[in-house]
C-alpha positions as CSV (number, residue, x, y, z in Angstrom):
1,X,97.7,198.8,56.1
2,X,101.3,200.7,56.3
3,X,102.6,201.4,59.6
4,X,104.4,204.0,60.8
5,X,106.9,204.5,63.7
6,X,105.7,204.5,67.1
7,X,106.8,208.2,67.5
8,X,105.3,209.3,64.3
9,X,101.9,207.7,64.7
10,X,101.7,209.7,68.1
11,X,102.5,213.4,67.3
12,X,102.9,215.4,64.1
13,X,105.6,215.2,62.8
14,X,106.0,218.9,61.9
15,X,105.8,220.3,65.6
16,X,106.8,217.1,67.3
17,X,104.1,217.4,69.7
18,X,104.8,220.7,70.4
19,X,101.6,223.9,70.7
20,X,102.7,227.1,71.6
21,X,99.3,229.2,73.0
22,X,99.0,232.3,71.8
23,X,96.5,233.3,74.1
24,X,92.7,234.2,73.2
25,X,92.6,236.5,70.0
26,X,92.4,240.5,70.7
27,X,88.4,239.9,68.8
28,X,87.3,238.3,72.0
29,X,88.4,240.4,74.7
30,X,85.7,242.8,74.8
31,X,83.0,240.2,74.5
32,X,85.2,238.2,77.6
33,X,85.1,241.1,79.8
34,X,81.8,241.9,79.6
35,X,81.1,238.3,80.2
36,X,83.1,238.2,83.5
37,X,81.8,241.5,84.8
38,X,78.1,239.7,83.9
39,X,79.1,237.0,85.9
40,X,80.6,239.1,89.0
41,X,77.9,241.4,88.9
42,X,74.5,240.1,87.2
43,X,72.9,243.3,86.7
44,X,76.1,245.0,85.2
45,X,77.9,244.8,82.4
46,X,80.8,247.0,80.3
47,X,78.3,249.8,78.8
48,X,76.8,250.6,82.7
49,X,80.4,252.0,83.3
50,X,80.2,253.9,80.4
51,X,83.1,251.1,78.6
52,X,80.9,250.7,74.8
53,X,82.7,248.6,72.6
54,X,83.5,251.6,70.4
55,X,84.9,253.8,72.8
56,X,87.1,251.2,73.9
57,X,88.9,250.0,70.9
58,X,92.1,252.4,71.7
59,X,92.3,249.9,74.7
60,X,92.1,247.1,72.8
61,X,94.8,248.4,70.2
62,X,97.5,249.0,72.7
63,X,97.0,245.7,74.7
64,X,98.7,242.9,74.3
65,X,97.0,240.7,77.0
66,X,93.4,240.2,77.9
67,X,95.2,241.0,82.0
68,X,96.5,244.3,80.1
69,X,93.0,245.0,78.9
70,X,91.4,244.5,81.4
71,X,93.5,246.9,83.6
72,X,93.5,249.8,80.7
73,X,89.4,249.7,80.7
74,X,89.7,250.0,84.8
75,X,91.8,253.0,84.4
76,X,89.4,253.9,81.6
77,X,86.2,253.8,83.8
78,X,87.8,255.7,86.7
79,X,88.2,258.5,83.9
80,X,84.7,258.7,82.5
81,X,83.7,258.7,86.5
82,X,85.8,261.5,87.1
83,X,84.3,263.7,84.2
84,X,81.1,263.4,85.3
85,X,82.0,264.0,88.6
86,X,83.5,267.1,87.7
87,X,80.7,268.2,85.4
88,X,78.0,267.3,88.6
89,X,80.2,268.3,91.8
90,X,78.3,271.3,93.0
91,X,74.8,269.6,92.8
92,X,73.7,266.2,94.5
93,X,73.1,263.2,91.9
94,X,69.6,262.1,93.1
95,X,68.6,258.7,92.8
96,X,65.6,258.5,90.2
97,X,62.6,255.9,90.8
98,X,59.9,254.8,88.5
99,X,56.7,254.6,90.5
100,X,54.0,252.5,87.7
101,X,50.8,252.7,89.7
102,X,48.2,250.6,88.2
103,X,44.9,248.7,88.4
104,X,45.8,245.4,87.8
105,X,48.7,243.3,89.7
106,X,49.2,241.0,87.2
107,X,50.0,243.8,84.6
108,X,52.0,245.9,87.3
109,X,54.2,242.9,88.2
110,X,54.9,241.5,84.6
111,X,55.9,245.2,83.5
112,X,58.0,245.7,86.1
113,X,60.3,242.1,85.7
114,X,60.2,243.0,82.4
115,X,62.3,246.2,82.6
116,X,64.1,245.4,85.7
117,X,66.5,242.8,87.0
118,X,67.4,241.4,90.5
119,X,65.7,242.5,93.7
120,X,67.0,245.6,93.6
121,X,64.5,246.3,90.7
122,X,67.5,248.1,88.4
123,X,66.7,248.6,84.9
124,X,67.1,246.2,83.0
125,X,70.6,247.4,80.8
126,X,70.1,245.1,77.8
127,X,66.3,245.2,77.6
128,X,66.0,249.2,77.5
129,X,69.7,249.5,75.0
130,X,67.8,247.1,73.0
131,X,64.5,249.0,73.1
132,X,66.7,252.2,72.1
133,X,68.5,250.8,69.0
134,X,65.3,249.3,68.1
135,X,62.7,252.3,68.5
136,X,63.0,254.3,65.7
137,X,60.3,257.4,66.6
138,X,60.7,260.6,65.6
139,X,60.7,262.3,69.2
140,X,62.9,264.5,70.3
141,X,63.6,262.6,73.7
142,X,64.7,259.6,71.5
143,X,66.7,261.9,69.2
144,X,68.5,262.8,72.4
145,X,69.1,258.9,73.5
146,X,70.3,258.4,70.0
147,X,73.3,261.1,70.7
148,X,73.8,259.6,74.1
149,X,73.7,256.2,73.0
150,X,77.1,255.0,74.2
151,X,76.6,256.5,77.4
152,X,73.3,255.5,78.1
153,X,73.9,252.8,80.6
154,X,76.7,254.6,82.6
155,X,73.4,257.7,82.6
156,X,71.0,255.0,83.6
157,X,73.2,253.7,86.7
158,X,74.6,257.4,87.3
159,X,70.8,258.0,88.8
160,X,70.5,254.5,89.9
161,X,67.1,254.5,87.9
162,X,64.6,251.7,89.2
163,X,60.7,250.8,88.3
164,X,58.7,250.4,90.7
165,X,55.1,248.6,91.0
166,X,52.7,250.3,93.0
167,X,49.4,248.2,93.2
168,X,45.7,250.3,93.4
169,X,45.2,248.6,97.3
170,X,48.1,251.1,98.1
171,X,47.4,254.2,96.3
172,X,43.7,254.3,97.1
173,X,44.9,254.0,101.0
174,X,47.0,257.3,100.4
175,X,44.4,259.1,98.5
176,X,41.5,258.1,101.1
177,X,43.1,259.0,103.9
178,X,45.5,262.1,102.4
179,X,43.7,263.4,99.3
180,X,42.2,266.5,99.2
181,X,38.2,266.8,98.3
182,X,38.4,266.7,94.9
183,X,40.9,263.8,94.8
184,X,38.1,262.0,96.8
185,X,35.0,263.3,95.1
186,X,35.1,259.9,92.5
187,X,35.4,257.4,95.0
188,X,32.6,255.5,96.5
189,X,34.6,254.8,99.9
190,X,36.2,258.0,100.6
191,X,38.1,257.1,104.0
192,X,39.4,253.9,105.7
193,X,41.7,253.9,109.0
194,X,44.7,255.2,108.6
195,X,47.0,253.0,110.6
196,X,45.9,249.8,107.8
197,X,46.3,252.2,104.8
198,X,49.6,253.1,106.2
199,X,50.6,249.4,106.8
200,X,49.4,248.3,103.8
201,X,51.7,251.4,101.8
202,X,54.9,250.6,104.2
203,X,55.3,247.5,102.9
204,X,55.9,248.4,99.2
205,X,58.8,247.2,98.5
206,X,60.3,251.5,97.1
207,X,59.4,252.3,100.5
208,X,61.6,249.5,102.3
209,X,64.3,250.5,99.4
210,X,64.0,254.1,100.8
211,X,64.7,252.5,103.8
212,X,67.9,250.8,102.9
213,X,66.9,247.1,102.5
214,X,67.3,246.3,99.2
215,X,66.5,242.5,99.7
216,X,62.9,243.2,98.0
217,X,61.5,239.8,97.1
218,X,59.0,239.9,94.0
219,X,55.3,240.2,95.3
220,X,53.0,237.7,94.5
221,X,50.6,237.5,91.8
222,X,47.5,237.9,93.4
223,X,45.0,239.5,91.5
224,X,43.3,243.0,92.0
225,X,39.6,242.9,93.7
226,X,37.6,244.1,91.1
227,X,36.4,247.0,93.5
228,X,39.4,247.7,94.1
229,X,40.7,248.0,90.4
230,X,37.1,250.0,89.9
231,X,37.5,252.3,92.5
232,X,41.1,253.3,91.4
233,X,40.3,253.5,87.4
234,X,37.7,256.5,89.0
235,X,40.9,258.6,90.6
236,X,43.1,257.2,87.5
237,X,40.2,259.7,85.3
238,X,41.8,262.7,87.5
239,X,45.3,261.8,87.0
240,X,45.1,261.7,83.0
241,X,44.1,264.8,83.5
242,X,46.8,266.0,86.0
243,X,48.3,264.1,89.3
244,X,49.2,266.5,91.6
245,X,46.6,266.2,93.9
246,X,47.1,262.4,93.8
247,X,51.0,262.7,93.8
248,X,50.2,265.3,97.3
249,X,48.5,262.4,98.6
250,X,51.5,259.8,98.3
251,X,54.0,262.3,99.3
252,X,52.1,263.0,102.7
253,X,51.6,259.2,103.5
254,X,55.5,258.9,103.0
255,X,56.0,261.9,105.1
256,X,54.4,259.9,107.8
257,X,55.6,256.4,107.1
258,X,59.2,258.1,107.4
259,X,58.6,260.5,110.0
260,X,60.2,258.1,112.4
261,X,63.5,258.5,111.5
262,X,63.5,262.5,111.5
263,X,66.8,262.4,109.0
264,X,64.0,262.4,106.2
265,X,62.1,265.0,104.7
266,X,59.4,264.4,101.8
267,X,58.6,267.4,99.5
268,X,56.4,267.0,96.5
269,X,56.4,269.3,93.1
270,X,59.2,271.5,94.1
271,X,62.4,272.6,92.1
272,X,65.7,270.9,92.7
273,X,67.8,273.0,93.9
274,X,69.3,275.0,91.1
275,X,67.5,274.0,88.6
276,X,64.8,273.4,86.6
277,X,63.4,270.4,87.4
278,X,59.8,269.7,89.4
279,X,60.4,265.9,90.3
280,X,56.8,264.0,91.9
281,X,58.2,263.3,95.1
282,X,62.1,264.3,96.9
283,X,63.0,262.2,99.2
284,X,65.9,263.3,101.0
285,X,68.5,262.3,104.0
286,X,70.3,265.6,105.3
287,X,74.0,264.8,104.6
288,X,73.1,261.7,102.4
289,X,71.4,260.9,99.6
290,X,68.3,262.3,97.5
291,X,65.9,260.0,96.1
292,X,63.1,261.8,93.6
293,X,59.8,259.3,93.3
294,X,58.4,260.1,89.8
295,X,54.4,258.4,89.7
296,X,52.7,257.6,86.2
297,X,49.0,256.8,86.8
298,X,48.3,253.7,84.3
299,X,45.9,251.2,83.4
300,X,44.5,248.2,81.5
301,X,41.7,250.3,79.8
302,X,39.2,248.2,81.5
303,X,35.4,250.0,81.3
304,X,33.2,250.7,83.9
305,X,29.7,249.9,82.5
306,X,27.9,253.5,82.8
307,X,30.7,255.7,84.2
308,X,34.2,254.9,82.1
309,X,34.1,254.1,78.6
310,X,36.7,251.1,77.4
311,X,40.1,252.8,76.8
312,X,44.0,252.1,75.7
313,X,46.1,249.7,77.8
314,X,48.5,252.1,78.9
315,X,50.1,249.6,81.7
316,X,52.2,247.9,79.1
317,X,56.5,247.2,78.6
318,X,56.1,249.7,75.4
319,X,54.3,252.8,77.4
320,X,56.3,252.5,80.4
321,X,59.8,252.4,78.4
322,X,58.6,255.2,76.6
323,X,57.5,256.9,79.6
324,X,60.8,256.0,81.6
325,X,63.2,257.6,78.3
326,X,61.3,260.7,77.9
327,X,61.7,260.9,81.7
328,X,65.1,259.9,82.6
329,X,66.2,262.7,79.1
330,X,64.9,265.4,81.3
331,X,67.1,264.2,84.2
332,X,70.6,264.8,81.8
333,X,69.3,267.6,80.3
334,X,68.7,269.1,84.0
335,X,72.2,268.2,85.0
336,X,73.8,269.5,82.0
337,X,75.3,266.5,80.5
Protein backbone atom coordinates (compact mmCIF):
# COMPACT_ATOMS: atom_id res chain seq x y z
CA UNK A 1 0.00 0.00 0.00
CA UNK A 2 1.60 3.58 -0.86
CA UNK A 3 1.16 6.20 1.52
CA UNK A 4 0.64 9.55 1.14
CA UNK A 5 1.37 12.67 3.34
CA UNK A 6 -0.66 13.34 6.24
CA UNK A 7 -2.05 16.51 4.70
CA UNK A 8 -2.77 14.92 1.40
CA UNK A 9 -4.60 11.92 2.69
CA UNK A 10 -6.97 14.42 4.48
CA UNK A 11 -8.17 17.06 1.92
CA UNK A 12 -7.97 17.27 -1.86
CA UNK A 13 -5.45 18.36 -2.93
CA UNK A 14 -6.83 20.62 -5.62
CA UNK A 15 -8.99 22.82 -3.23
CA UNK A 16 -6.99 22.15 -0.09
CA UNK A 17 -9.98 21.57 1.83
CA UNK A 18 -11.57 24.44 0.65
CA UNK A 19 -15.88 24.52 -0.66
CA UNK A 20 -17.18 27.68 -1.58
CA UNK A 21 -21.34 27.39 -1.34
CA UNK A 22 -22.95 28.72 -3.96
CA UNK A 23 -26.14 28.68 -2.52
CA UNK A 24 -29.25 26.43 -3.68
CA UNK A 25 -29.57 26.50 -7.56
CA UNK A 26 -32.20 29.23 -9.03
CA UNK A 27 -34.29 25.47 -10.27
CA UNK A 28 -35.31 25.05 -6.69
CA UNK A 29 -36.50 28.25 -5.53
CA UNK A 30 -39.93 28.07 -6.53
CA UNK A 31 -40.46 24.46 -5.39
CA UNK A 32 -38.61 25.92 -1.75
CA UNK A 33 -41.11 28.58 -1.43
CA UNK A 34 -43.95 26.85 -1.95
CA UNK A 35 -42.68 24.40 0.48
CA UNK A 36 -42.14 26.99 3.29
CA UNK A 37 -45.38 28.76 2.75
CA UNK A 38 -46.89 24.86 2.93
CA UNK A 39 -45.31 24.58 6.09
CA UNK A 40 -46.29 28.17 7.58
CA UNK A 41 -49.64 27.80 6.42
CA UNK A 42 -50.92 24.11 5.67
CA UNK A 43 -53.77 24.89 3.60
CA UNK A 44 -51.89 27.50 1.39
CA UNK A 45 -49.45 27.41 -0.95
CA UNK A 46 -47.83 29.83 -3.93
CA UNK A 47 -50.80 29.42 -6.59
CA UNK A 48 -53.63 30.51 -3.70
CA UNK A 49 -51.94 33.95 -4.01
CA UNK A 50 -52.20 33.87 -7.37
CA UNK A 51 -47.82 33.22 -7.59
CA UNK A 52 -48.04 30.06 -10.55
CA UNK A 53 -44.80 28.91 -11.40
CA UNK A 54 -45.16 30.50 -14.89
CA UNK A 55 -46.11 33.74 -13.94
CA UNK A 56 -43.30 34.02 -11.69
CA UNK A 57 -40.31 33.15 -13.66
CA UNK A 58 -39.47 37.07 -14.39
CA UNK A 59 -38.92 36.86 -10.49
CA UNK A 60 -36.89 34.17 -10.69
CA UNK A 61 -34.76 35.67 -13.60
CA UNK A 62 -33.82 38.80 -11.85
CA UNK A 63 -33.00 37.20 -8.48
CA UNK A 64 -29.97 36.34 -7.37
CA UNK A 65 -30.85 34.93 -3.84
CA UNK A 66 -33.63 32.66 -2.72
CA UNK A 67 -34.05 35.98 0.26
CA UNK A 68 -34.27 38.18 -3.03
CA UNK A 69 -37.01 35.85 -4.37
CA UNK A 70 -38.68 35.55 -1.92
CA UNK A 71 -39.19 39.34 -1.35
CA UNK A 72 -39.88 39.94 -5.36
CA UNK A 73 -42.92 37.29 -5.20
CA UNK A 74 -44.18 39.29 -1.85
CA UNK A 75 -44.16 42.40 -3.81
CA UNK A 76 -45.63 40.32 -6.58
CA UNK A 77 -48.68 39.11 -4.64
CA UNK A 78 -49.45 42.59 -3.13
CA UNK A 79 -49.83 43.52 -7.04
CA UNK A 80 -52.15 40.75 -8.17
CA UNK A 81 -54.24 41.70 -4.78
CA UNK A 82 -54.45 45.15 -5.76
CA UNK A 83 -55.76 44.38 -9.37
CA UNK A 84 -58.42 42.59 -8.16
CA UNK A 85 -59.20 44.93 -5.69
CA UNK A 86 -59.47 47.46 -8.13
CA UNK A 87 -61.52 45.40 -10.55
CA UNK A 88 -64.11 44.40 -7.35
CA UNK A 89 -64.00 47.83 -5.17
CA UNK A 90 -67.49 48.96 -5.60
CA UNK A 91 -69.20 45.51 -4.85
CA UNK A 92 -68.60 43.30 -1.60
CA UNK A 93 -66.58 39.94 -2.24
CA UNK A 94 -68.94 37.46 -0.63
CA UNK A 95 -67.70 34.44 0.95
CA UNK A 96 -69.00 31.35 -1.12
CA UNK A 97 -70.08 28.04 0.83
CA UNK A 98 -70.77 24.55 -0.48
CA UNK A 99 -73.69 23.23 1.42
CA UNK A 100 -73.69 18.99 0.14
CA UNK A 101 -76.85 17.87 1.78
CA UNK A 102 -77.15 14.18 1.74
CA UNK A 103 -78.67 10.93 2.93
CA UNK A 104 -75.99 9.11 4.08
CA UNK A 105 -73.16 10.45 6.79
CA UNK A 106 -70.64 8.26 5.83
CA UNK A 107 -70.86 9.50 2.10
CA UNK A 108 -71.35 13.27 3.30
CA UNK A 109 -68.26 13.11 5.61
CA UNK A 110 -65.82 11.21 3.19
CA UNK A 111 -66.83 13.79 0.28
CA UNK A 112 -66.28 16.56 2.16
CA UNK A 113 -62.37 15.58 3.63
CA UNK A 114 -61.89 14.71 0.44
CA UNK A 115 -62.24 18.23 -1.12
CA UNK A 116 -61.35 20.15 1.88
CA UNK A 117 -58.48 20.55 4.24
CA UNK A 118 -58.15 21.64 8.03
CA UNK A 119 -61.06 22.53 10.21
CA UNK A 120 -61.85 25.35 8.46
CA UNK A 121 -63.22 23.01 5.69
CA UNK A 122 -61.19 25.19 2.72
CA UNK A 123 -60.90 23.59 -0.50
CA UNK A 124 -58.61 21.51 -0.84
CA UNK A 125 -55.97 23.70 -3.50
CA UNK A 126 -54.12 20.63 -4.85
CA UNK A 127 -56.89 18.12 -4.98
CA UNK A 128 -59.36 20.48 -7.10
CA UNK A 129 -55.96 22.07 -9.56
CA UNK A 130 -55.43 18.44 -9.89
CA UNK A 131 -59.02 17.59 -10.81
CA UNK A 132 -58.85 20.63 -13.32
CA UNK A 133 -55.67 19.61 -15.28
CA UNK A 134 -57.01 16.25 -15.18
CA UNK A 135 -60.76 16.57 -16.36
CA UNK A 136 -60.77 17.03 -19.79
CA UNK A 137 -64.84 17.61 -20.58
CA UNK A 138 -66.08 19.48 -23.15
CA UNK A 139 -68.19 22.03 -20.90
CA UNK A 140 -68.09 25.36 -21.11
CA UNK A 141 -67.54 25.96 -17.27
CA UNK A 142 -64.35 23.89 -17.60
CA UNK A 143 -63.36 25.67 -20.83
CA UNK A 144 -63.55 28.72 -18.65
CA UNK A 145 -61.20 27.10 -15.69
CA UNK A 146 -58.88 26.07 -18.44
CA UNK A 147 -58.38 30.14 -19.29
CA UNK A 148 -58.24 30.87 -15.66
CA UNK A 149 -56.03 28.11 -14.81
CA UNK A 150 -53.19 30.01 -13.25
CA UNK A 151 -55.46 31.96 -11.29
CA UNK A 152 -57.62 29.51 -10.03
CA UNK A 153 -56.40 29.11 -6.55
CA UNK A 154 -55.98 32.91 -5.78
CA UNK A 155 -60.21 32.83 -7.32
CA UNK A 156 -60.92 29.94 -5.05
CA UNK A 157 -59.44 31.73 -1.77
CA UNK A 158 -60.72 35.31 -3.21
CA UNK A 159 -64.40 33.83 -2.21
CA UNK A 160 -62.99 31.85 0.59
CA UNK A 161 -64.92 28.81 -1.05
CA UNK A 162 -65.58 25.92 1.59
CA UNK A 163 -67.84 22.46 1.42
CA UNK A 164 -69.96 21.90 3.71
CA UNK A 165 -71.66 18.50 4.95
CA UNK A 166 -75.12 18.80 5.83
CA UNK A 167 -76.56 15.48 7.17
CA UNK A 168 -80.58 14.51 6.38
CA UNK A 169 -81.30 14.65 10.55
CA UNK A 170 -80.79 18.47 9.90
CA UNK A 171 -82.44 19.25 6.77
CA UNK A 172 -85.56 17.28 7.52
CA UNK A 173 -85.73 19.41 11.00
CA UNK A 174 -85.81 22.65 8.69
CA UNK A 175 -88.22 21.37 6.14
CA UNK A 176 -90.66 19.91 8.93
CA UNK A 177 -90.88 22.69 10.85
CA UNK A 178 -90.28 25.62 7.88
CA UNK A 179 -91.40 24.01 4.65
CA UNK A 180 -94.27 25.02 2.96
CA UNK A 181 -97.17 22.14 2.15
CA UNK A 182 -95.89 20.93 -0.73
CA UNK A 183 -92.26 20.61 0.65
CA UNK A 184 -94.09 18.46 3.34
CA UNK A 185 -96.62 16.53 1.34
CA UNK A 186 -93.74 13.37 0.84
CA UNK A 187 -92.98 13.02 4.26
CA UNK A 188 -94.46 10.59 6.59
CA UNK A 189 -93.70 12.81 9.85
CA UNK A 190 -94.46 16.17 8.73
CA UNK A 191 -93.64 18.20 12.08
CA UNK A 192 -91.38 17.77 15.12
CA UNK A 193 -90.69 20.56 17.89
CA UNK A 194 -89.03 23.19 16.82
CA UNK A 195 -86.70 24.06 19.60
CA UNK A 196 -84.77 20.12 18.89
CA UNK A 197 -84.84 20.77 15.08
CA UNK A 198 -83.36 24.06 15.76
CA UNK A 199 -80.68 22.53 18.14
CA UNK A 200 -79.99 19.88 16.17
CA UNK A 201 -79.39 22.53 12.79
CA UNK A 202 -77.22 25.03 15.24
CA UNK A 203 -74.77 22.77 15.70
CA UNK A 204 -73.67 22.24 12.08
CA UNK A 205 -70.49 23.11 12.00
CA UNK A 206 -71.36 26.28 8.57
CA UNK A 207 -73.55 27.57 11.04
CA UNK A 208 -70.86 27.90 14.01
CA UNK A 209 -68.50 29.18 10.93
CA UNK A 210 -71.18 31.81 10.23
CA UNK A 211 -70.75 32.45 13.70
CA UNK A 212 -67.09 33.10 13.71
CA UNK A 213 -65.60 29.96 15.31
CA UNK A 214 -63.85 28.33 12.90
CA UNK A 215 -62.45 25.53 15.30
CA UNK A 216 -64.96 22.96 13.56
CA UNK A 217 -63.87 19.46 14.66
CA UNK A 218 -64.80 16.73 11.94
CA UNK A 219 -68.18 15.05 12.95
CA UNK A 220 -68.33 11.57 13.70
CA UNK A 221 -69.10 8.82 11.47
CA UNK A 222 -72.21 7.70 12.76
CA UNK A 223 -74.44 6.29 10.36
CA UNK A 224 -77.86 7.64 8.97
CA UNK A 225 -81.17 5.87 10.59
CA UNK A 226 -82.53 4.27 7.74
CA UNK A 227 -85.83 6.32 8.35
CA UNK A 228 -84.12 8.99 8.49
CA UNK A 229 -82.16 8.58 5.09
CA UNK A 230 -85.78 7.24 3.71
CA UNK A 231 -87.64 10.08 4.71
CA UNK A 232 -85.14 12.61 3.15
CA UNK A 233 -84.61 10.61 -0.29
CA UNK A 234 -88.76 11.50 -0.50
CA UNK A 235 -87.98 15.56 -0.21
CA UNK A 236 -84.55 14.80 -2.22
CA UNK A 237 -87.42 13.65 -5.35
CA UNK A 238 -88.64 17.43 -5.05
CA UNK A 239 -85.30 19.00 -5.09
CA UNK A 240 -84.09 17.18 -8.47
CA UNK A 241 -86.77 18.70 -9.64
CA UNK A 242 -86.19 22.30 -8.12
CA UNK A 243 -85.07 23.30 -4.36
CA UNK A 244 -86.47 26.38 -3.71
CA UNK A 245 -88.98 25.46 -1.49
CA UNK A 246 -86.45 23.36 0.33
CA UNK A 247 -83.69 25.99 0.12
CA UNK A 248 -86.86 28.60 1.80
CA UNK A 249 -86.98 26.15 4.50
CA UNK A 250 -83.16 26.36 5.46
CA UNK A 251 -82.94 29.91 4.96
CA UNK A 252 -85.92 30.56 7.57
CA UNK A 253 -84.36 28.15 10.19
CA UNK A 254 -81.04 30.25 9.83
CA UNK A 255 -83.09 33.43 10.08
CA UNK A 256 -84.07 32.16 13.48
CA UNK A 257 -80.90 30.40 14.64
CA UNK A 258 -79.24 33.97 13.90
CA UNK A 259 -81.86 36.23 14.97
CA UNK A 260 -80.05 36.64 18.19
CA UNK A 261 -77.58 38.70 17.16
CA UNK A 262 -79.73 41.27 15.12
CA UNK A 263 -76.36 42.28 12.88
CA UNK A 264 -77.59 39.35 10.59
CA UNK A 265 -80.01 39.19 8.02
CA UNK A 266 -80.80 35.87 5.86
CA UNK A 267 -82.41 36.28 2.36
CA UNK A 268 -82.88 33.36 0.10
CA UNK A 269 -83.11 33.51 -3.99
CA UNK A 270 -82.56 37.16 -4.35
CA UNK A 271 -80.06 39.06 -6.73
CA UNK A 272 -76.78 40.35 -5.40
CA UNK A 273 -76.73 43.65 -5.51
CA UNK A 274 -75.79 44.74 -8.99
CA UNK A 275 -75.86 41.89 -10.55
CA UNK A 276 -76.89 38.87 -11.92
CA UNK A 277 -76.52 36.42 -9.62
CA UNK A 278 -79.49 34.48 -7.47
CA UNK A 279 -77.19 32.75 -4.74
CA UNK A 280 -79.37 29.90 -2.36
CA UNK A 281 -78.93 31.61 0.78
CA UNK A 282 -77.15 35.59 1.67
CA UNK A 283 -76.00 35.75 4.68
CA UNK A 284 -75.06 39.06 5.63
CA UNK A 285 -73.47 41.29 8.66
CA UNK A 286 -74.35 45.12 7.98
CA UNK A 287 -70.85 46.72 7.71
CA UNK A 288 -69.11 43.22 7.54
CA UNK A 289 -68.98 40.51 5.53
CA UNK A 290 -71.48 38.57 3.10
CA UNK A 291 -71.58 34.93 3.13
CA UNK A 292 -73.85 33.25 0.18
CA UNK A 293 -74.90 29.37 1.32
CA UNK A 294 -75.29 27.51 -2.14
CA UNK A 295 -77.30 23.83 -1.19
CA UNK A 296 -77.05 20.80 -3.81
CA UNK A 297 -79.59 18.08 -2.74
CA UNK A 298 -77.57 14.66 -3.27
CA UNK A 299 -77.77 11.10 -2.69
CA UNK A 300 -76.50 7.52 -2.71
CA UNK A 301 -79.21 6.35 -5.17
CA UNK A 302 -80.57 4.06 -2.57
CA UNK A 303 -84.31 2.67 -3.63
CA UNK A 304 -87.25 2.76 -1.70
CA UNK A 305 -89.04 -0.63 -2.34
CA UNK A 306 -92.50 0.71 -3.98
CA UNK A 307 -92.09 4.46 -3.93
CA UNK A 308 -88.30 5.39 -5.45
CA UNK A 309 -86.71 3.35 -8.00
CA UNK A 310 -82.69 2.65 -7.53
CA UNK A 311 -80.97 5.68 -9.03
CA UNK A 312 -77.18 7.31 -9.62
CA UNK A 313 -74.92 7.98 -6.72
CA UNK A 314 -74.82 11.56 -7.01
CA UNK A 315 -73.02 12.08 -3.41
CA UNK A 316 -69.66 11.33 -4.78
CA UNK A 317 -65.83 13.47 -4.98
CA UNK A 318 -66.52 13.55 -8.94
CA UNK A 319 -70.24 15.11 -8.84
CA UNK A 320 -69.64 17.47 -6.14
CA UNK A 321 -66.23 18.81 -7.90
CA UNK A 322 -68.15 19.12 -10.81
CA UNK A 323 -70.83 20.76 -9.11
CA UNK A 324 -68.51 23.16 -7.05
CA UNK A 325 -66.56 24.35 -10.69
CA UNK A 326 -69.58 24.95 -12.64
CA UNK A 327 -70.66 26.87 -9.55
CA UNK A 328 -67.76 28.84 -8.33
CA UNK A 329 -67.39 29.97 -12.75
CA UNK A 330 -70.64 31.68 -12.25
CA UNK A 331 -69.23 33.55 -9.25
CA UNK A 332 -66.08 35.17 -11.67
CA UNK A 333 -68.17 35.55 -14.36
CA UNK A 334 -70.73 37.67 -11.98
CA UNK A 335 -67.84 39.73 -10.68
CA UNK A 336 -66.34 40.43 -14.05
CA UNK A 337 -63.07 38.77 -13.77
Amino acid sequence: MLLGRSRDSIVDVISHGLYSFAGLSKSQYYEVADLTVRNLAPSETLESFGLTEDKVQSQLALSDTIGEFYSRLEAESQKINQRFRDILKARIIPRVWILIVGDSNQELNMTVSSLTQGRERQIDIDSILSFLDEEEQDRAYMRDWKKWRGDAAFLFRRFDVRVFEFPANAALAAVRIFGDDAAKKPLKLKSMGRATGLEAISKLPFVRALEGDNNLKRPTTRQTESETADEYRRIQNIAAKGDKRLNKAIALALGDILSADSGYSVSSELKLEDGRLKPDIVVTRPGSDQTCLELTWRTTGTAIDGEIAKRQNTLSVGHIQKYLLDKIMQYVNEFGL
